[in-house]
C-alpha positions in Angstrom: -17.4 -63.9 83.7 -17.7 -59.9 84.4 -18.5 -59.3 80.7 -21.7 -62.4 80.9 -23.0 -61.3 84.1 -23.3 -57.8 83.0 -24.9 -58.5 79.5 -27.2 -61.2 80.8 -28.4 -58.8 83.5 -29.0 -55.3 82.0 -30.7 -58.0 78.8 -32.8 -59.3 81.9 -33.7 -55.9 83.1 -34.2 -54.2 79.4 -36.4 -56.6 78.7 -38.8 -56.6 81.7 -39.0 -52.7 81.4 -39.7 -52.9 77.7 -42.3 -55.2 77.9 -44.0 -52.8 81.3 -43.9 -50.4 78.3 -45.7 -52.9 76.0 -47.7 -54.9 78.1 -51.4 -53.9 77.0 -52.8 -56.8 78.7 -51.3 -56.4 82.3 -49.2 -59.9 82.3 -46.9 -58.3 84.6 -48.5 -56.9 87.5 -47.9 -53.6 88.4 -45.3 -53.7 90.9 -43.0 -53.9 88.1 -43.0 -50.2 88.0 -40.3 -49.9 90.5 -38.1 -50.7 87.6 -39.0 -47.3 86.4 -37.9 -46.0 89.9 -34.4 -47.1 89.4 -34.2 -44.6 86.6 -31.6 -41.6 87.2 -33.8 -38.8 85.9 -37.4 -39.9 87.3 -35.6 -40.6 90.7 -33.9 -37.1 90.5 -37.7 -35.4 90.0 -39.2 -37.7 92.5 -36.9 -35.8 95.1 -38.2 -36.7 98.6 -39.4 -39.8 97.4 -36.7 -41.1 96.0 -33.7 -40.0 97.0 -32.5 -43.2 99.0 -32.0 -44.2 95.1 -30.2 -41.3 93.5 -27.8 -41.9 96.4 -27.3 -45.7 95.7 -26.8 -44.9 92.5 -24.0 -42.2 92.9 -22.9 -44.8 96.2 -22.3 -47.5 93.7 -20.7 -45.3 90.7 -18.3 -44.2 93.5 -17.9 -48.0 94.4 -18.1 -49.5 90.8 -18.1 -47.0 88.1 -20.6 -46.2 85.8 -22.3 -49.8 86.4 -26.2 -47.9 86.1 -24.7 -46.9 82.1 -24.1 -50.3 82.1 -26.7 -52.6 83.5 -29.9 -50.3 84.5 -30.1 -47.4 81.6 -32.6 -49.3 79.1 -30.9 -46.6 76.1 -27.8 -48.1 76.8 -29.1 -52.0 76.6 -30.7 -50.8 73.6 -27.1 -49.3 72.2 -25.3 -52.3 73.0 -28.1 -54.3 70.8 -27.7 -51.6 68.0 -23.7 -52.3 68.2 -24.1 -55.9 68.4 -26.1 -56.0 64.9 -23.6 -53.7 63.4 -20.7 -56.4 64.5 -22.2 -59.4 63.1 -22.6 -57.8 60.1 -19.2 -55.6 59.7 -17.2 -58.8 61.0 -14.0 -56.8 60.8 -15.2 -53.6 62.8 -13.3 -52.1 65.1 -13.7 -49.0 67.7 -11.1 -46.2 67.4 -10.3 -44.4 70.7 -11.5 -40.7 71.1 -10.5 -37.4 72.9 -12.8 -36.5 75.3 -15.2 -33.9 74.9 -15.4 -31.8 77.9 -16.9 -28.9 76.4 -20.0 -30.2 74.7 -20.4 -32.5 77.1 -21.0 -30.3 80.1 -22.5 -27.7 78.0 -25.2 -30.5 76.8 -25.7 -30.8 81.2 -25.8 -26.7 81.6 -28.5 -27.0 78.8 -30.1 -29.7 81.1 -30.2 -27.6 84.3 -31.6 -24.6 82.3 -34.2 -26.2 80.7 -34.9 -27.7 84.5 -34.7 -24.2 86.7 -37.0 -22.9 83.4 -39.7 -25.7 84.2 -39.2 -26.5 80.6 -39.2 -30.2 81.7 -41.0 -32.0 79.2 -37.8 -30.5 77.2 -35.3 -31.9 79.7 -37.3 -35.8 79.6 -36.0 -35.0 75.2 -32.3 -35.6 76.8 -33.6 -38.2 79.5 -32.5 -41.6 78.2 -35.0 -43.2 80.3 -38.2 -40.6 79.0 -36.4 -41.1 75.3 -36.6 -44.8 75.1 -39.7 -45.0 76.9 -41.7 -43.0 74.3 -39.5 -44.6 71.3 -41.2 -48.2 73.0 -44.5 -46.3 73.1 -44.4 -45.0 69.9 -42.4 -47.2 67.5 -42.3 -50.7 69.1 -45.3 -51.0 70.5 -47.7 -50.5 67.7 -45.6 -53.3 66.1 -46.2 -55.5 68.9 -49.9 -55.2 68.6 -49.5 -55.8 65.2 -48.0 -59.0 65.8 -50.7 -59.5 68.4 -53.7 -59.2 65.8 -52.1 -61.5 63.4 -51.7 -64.3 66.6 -55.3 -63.3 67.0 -56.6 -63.7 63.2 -54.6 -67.5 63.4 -55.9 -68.7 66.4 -59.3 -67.3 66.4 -59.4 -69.1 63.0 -58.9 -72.5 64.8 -61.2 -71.7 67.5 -58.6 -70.5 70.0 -59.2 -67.3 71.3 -56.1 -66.8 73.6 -54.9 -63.7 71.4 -57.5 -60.9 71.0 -57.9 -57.9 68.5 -56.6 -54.7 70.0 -57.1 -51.0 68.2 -53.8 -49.7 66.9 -53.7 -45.9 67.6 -51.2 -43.4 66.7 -51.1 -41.4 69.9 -49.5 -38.1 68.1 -48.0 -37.2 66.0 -45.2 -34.4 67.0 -44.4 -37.3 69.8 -44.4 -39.6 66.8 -41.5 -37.7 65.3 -40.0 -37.1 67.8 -39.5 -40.5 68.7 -38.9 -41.8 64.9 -35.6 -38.7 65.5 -34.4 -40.2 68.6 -34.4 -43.8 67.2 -33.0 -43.0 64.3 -30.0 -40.7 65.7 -29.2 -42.6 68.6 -29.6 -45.8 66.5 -27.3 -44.6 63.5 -24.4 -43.0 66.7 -24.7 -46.3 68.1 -24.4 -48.2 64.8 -21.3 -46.7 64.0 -19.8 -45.3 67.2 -21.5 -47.7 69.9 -21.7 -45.5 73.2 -20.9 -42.2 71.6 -23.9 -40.9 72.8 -23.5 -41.9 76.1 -20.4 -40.3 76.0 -21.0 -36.6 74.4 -24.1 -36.1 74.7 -26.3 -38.1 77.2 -26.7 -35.4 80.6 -26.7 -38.9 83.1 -23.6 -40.3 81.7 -21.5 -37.2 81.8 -22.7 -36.5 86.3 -22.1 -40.2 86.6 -18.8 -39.7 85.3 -17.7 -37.0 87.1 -18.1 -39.4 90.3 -16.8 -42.5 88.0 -13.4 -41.0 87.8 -13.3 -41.5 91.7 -14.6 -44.7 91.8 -12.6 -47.6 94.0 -13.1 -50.1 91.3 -11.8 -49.8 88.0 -10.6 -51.5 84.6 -7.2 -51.2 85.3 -3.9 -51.7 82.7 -1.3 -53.3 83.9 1.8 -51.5 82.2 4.2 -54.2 82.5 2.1 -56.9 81.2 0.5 -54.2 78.4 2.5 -54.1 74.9 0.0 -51.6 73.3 -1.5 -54.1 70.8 -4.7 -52.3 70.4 -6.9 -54.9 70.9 -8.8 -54.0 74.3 -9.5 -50.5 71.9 -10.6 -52.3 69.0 -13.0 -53.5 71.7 -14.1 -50.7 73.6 -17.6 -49.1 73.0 -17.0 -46.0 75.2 -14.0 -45.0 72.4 -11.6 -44.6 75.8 -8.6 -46.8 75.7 -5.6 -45.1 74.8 -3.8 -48.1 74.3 -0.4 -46.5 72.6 -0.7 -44.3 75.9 -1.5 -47.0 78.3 -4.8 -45.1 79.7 -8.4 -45.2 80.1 -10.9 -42.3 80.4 -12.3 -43.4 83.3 -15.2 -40.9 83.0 -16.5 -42.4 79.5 -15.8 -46.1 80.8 -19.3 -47.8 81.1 -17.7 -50.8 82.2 -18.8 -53.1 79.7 -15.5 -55.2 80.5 -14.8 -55.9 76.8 -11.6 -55.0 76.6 -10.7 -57.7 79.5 -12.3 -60.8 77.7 -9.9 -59.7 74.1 -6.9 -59.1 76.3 -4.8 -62.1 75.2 -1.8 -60.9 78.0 -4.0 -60.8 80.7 -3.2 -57.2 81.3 -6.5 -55.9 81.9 -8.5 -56.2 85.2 -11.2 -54.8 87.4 -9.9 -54.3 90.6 -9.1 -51.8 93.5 -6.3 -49.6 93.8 -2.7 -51.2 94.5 -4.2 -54.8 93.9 -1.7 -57.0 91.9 -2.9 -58.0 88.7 -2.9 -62.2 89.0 -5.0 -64.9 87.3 -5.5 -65.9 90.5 -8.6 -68.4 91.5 -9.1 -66.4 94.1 -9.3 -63.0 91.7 -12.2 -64.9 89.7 -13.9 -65.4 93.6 -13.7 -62.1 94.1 -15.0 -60.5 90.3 -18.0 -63.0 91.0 -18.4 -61.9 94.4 -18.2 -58.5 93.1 -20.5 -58.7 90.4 -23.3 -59.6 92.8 -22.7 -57.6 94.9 -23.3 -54.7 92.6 -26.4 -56.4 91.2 -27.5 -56.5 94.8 -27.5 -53.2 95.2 -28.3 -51.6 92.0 -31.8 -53.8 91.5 -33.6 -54.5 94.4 -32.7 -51.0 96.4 -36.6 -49.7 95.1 -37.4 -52.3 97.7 -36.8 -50.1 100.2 -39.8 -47.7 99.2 -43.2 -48.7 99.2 -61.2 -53.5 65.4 -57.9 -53.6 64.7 -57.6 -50.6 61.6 -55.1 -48.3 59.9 -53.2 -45.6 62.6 -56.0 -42.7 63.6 -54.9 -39.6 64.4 -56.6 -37.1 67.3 -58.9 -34.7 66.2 -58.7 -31.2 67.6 -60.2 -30.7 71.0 -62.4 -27.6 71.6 -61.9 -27.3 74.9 -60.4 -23.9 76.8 -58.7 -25.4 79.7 -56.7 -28.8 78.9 -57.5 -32.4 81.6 -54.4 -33.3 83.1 -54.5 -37.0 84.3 -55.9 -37.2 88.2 -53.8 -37.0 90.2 -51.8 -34.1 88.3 -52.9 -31.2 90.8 -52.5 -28.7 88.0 -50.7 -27.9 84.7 -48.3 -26.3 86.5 -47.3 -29.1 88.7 -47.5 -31.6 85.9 -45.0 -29.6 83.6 -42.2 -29.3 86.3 -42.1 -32.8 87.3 -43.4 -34.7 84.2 -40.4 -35.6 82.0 -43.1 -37.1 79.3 -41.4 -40.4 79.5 -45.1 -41.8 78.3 -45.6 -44.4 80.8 -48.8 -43.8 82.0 -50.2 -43.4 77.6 -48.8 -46.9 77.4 -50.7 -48.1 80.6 -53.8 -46.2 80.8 -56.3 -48.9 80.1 -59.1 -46.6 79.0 -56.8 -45.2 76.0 -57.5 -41.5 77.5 -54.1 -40.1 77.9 -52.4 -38.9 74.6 -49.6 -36.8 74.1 -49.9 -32.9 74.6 -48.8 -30.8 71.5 -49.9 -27.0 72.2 -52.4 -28.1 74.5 -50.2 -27.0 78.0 -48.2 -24.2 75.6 -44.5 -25.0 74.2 -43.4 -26.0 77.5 -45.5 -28.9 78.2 -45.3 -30.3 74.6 -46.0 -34.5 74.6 -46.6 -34.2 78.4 -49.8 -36.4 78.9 -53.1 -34.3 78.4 -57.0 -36.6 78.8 -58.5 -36.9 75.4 -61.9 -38.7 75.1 -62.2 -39.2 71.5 -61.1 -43.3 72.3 -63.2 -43.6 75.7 -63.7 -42.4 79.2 -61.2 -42.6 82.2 -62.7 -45.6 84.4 -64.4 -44.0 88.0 -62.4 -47.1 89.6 -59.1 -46.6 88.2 -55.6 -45.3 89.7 -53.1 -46.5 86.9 -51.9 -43.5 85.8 -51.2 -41.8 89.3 -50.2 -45.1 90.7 -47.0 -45.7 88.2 -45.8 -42.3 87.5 -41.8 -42.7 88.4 -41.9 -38.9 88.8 -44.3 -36.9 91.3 -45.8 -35.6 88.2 -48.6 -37.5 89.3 -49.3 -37.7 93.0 -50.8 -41.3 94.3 -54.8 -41.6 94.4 -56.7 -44.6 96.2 -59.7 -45.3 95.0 -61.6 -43.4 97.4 -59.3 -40.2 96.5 -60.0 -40.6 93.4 -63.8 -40.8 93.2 -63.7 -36.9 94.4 -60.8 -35.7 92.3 -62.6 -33.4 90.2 -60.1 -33.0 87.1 -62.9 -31.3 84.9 -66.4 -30.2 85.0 -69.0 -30.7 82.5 -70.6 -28.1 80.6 -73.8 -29.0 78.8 -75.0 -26.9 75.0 -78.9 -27.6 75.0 -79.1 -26.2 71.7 -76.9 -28.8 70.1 -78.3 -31.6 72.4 -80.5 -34.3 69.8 -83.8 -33.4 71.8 -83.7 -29.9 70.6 -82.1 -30.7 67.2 -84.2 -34.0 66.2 -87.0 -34.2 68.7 -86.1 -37.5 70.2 -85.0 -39.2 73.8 -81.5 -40.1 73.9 -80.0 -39.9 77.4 -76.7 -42.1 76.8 -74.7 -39.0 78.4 -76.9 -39.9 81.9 -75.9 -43.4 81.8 -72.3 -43.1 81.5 -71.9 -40.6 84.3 -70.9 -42.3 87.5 -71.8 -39.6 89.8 -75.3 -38.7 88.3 -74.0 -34.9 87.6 -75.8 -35.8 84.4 -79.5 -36.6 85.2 -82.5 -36.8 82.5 -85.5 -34.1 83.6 -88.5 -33.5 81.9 -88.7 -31.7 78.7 -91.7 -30.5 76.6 -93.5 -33.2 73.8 -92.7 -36.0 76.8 -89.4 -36.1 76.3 -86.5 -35.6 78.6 -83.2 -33.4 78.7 -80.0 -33.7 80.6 -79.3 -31.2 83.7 -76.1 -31.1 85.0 -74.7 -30.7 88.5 -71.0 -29.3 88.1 -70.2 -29.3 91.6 -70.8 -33.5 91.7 -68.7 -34.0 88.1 -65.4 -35.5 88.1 -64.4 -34.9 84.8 -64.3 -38.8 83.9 -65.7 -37.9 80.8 -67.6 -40.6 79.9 -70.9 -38.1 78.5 -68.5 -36.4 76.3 -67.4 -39.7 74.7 -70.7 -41.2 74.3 -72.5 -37.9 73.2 -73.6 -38.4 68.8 -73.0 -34.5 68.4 -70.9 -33.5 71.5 -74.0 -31.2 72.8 -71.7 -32.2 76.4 -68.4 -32.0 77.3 -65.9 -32.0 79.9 -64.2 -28.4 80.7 -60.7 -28.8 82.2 -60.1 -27.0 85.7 -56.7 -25.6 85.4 -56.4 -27.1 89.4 -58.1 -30.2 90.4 -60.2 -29.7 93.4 -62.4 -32.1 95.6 -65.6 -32.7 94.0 -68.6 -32.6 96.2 -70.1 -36.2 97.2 -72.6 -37.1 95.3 -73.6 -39.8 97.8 -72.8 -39.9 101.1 -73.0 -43.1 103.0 -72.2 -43.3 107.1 -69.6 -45.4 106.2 -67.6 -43.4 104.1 -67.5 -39.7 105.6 -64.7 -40.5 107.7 -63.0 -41.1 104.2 -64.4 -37.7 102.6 -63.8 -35.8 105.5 -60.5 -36.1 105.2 -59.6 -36.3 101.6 -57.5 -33.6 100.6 -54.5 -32.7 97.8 
């Protein structure tokens, strides 16, 4: 019963936070997010904010075990699918029990804090789970899903059914691409093989939670007397922990994946407290079920508690001196300290204007998300980005906030603008510009020429993506500051007097 309960609900939750990933057209609304809020890492950043859950997660390791490995962590769901694979197709596989590790293990978590105290964090979100599979679902199974979405589109369109429609398939970068194709493939082979080896050597979460997981009240226990060392709860046993000629169980590798008490033909195995007999009894199996929801209860809702499709395209080279960081960012500074470059807010950004960073922020801010307007402009109205952040890379915007967040300011060439270079009107940069910073004057020959206001600009972009021969462009400000109103209406001063970062 342990063993179905745990597997149908980390599948349950794996799957919703997957699809949040993949979900291009917003079928789940956006309070799913606090899914991402349950994440160890992102929690951990979001200190202040979410600290009730990095407590209720180390509460219910204490309680439990290692039940967020188990249930919560989508790269361990995806592990145990890996593993699964590899079992139907090696029927006769077994797991072999392995000495513990100590000394890579907690030299993988000094790494960790180093990286951290260095502000290297995009760096730490590479040993995140969490950030990992979050850009492997950006990067690798999400382009297949559109895919699979323009073929739906091509075969119902075809009968007159336009349910499906035709997305752009982009490759959002590269150095994030291979970086993602690594993780896949070297967790995926570990897991293949090992199952939870890298849960268990190298994964920074799993070795904290198990410090506190060796303390925990509940545990799979052995009973000795009913044991006769047959192996088979070790054939079993993904975390490589059962010692079964010993009789013992590493209780800080255990992810509680109860295998080893569904293949226990003796009945020797149980999850229980200390000093609790070991019966069959009905009311045992009342209690595990009791149990089980209890932890379910408070491992998933406790976020509660807090408010043309084409062939890949690659991003050209930006020009610019001073990198966009999404609204909401406050600075490169802030962003690379908190942002763990989990990709989130690529996948979600609706406008296709958040890619990757390579160099753009220097080595230390390498895939953390940087505004590139190559694919569009960042809507005036929306908040996505700064809304769903798990960390507080991003700092909330409303809509209001976000009209005078000035993340850039636009810098016009005249000499490279088509008036000068061809003699004819264009003014498409004018008409994209929510806040008029853009405005068409008159030039000589009757024709007119954009003059910009810099102080009214917020950075959206939209001239730079609509300009034929970028003769405009968005400058980055290397700390977002309040743009000044461009209009200023008696109903809304109250608002801009008291916007601030």
């Amino acid at each position: 019963m342990l063993r179905k309960l745990r597997i149908i609900t980390s599948f349950i939750i794996f799957a919703l936070l997957t699809f949040f990933f993949l979900d291009f057209a917003r079928i789940l609304p956006r309070s799913f997010h606090v899914l991402t809020h349950l994440q160890f890492i992102p929690a951990f950043f979001a200190v202040g904010k979410d600290v009730f859950i990095i407590l209720c997660i180390i509460v219910c390791t204490l309680l439990f075990g290692r039940i967020y490995c188990s249930i919560l962590c989508p790269m361990g769901t995806f592990q145990d699918i890996i593993g699964r694979f590899s079992k139907s197709i090696h029927k006769k596989k077994k797991y072999v029990y392995r000495k513990n590790n100590p000394i890579l293990r907690w030299s993988v978590v000094g790494i960790f804090f180093i990286l951290f105290l260095l502000g290297l964090t995009a760096w730490v979100g590479i040993l995140d789970p969490y950030s990992a599979y979050g850009r492997m679902a950006v990067h690798l199974f999400k382009p297949v899903y559109l895919l699979c979405n323009n073929i739906l589109a091509s075969i119902f369109t075809h009968f007159g059914n336009y349910t499906f429609y035709r997305v752009e398939i982009v490759m959002l970068g590269t150095f994030s691409l291979i970086v993602s194709i690594l993780t896949f493939l070297i967790i995926g082979i570990l897991a293949w093989k090992n199952g939870r080896i890298y849960c268990n050597t190298i994964c920074p979460v799993g070795t904290l939670l198990g410090f506190f997981s060796k303390h925990s009240l509940f545990k799979i226990r052995i009973n000795n007397e009913k044991c006769v060392s047959c192996g088979l709860c070790a054939d079993k046993c993904k975390s490589l922990c059962i010692d079964n000629q010993a009789k013992t169980i590493d209780y800080s590798r255990c992810v509680n994946c109860f295998n080893c008490i569904g293949n226990c033909n003796k009945k020797g195995i149980s999850f229980s407290p200390p000093k609790i007999k070991n019966s069959q009894s009905a009311d045992e199996n009342k209690r595990r079920f009791l149990l089980t929801g209890l932890t379910t209860a408070i491992g998933i809702p406790v976020a509660l508690a807090h408010k043309k499709t084409g062939l890949f395209t690659e991003n050209k080279n930006n020009t610019r001196q001073t990198p966009i960081s999404p609204p909401g960012a406050i600075s490169a500074k802030h962003l690379q300290k908190y942002c763990t470059a989990c990709h989130l807010c690529v996948s979600k950004c609706p406008s296709k204007v958040l890619k990757p960073a390579f160099l753009e922020y220097g080595i230390g801010g390498m895939m953390q998300p940087v505004m590139n307007f190559e694919k569009g402009f960042c809507n005036f109205d929306c908040t996505m980005c700064s809304n769903i952040c798990p960390t507080k890379a991003l700092t909330p915007l409303t809509k209001e906030q976000k009209h005078l967040t000035q993340i850039g300011r636009v810098v016009f060439r005249a000499e490279q603008c088509v008036v000068h270079l061809y003699g004819y009107n264009c003014g498409a940069c004018s008409e994209h510009c929510p806040t008029q910073a853009v405005k068409m004057l008159p030039d000589k020959d009757g024709l007119t020429i954009p003059h910009i206001d810099p102080d009214i600009c917020v950075g959206c972009g939209g001239c730079e993506f609509i300009c034929p021969v970028r003769a405009i462009y968005v400058e980055g400000n290397a700390i977002q500051r309040q743009a000044k109103a461009f209009i200023v209406e008696e109903k809304d001063e109250k608002e801009i007097k008291n916007f601030g970062f």
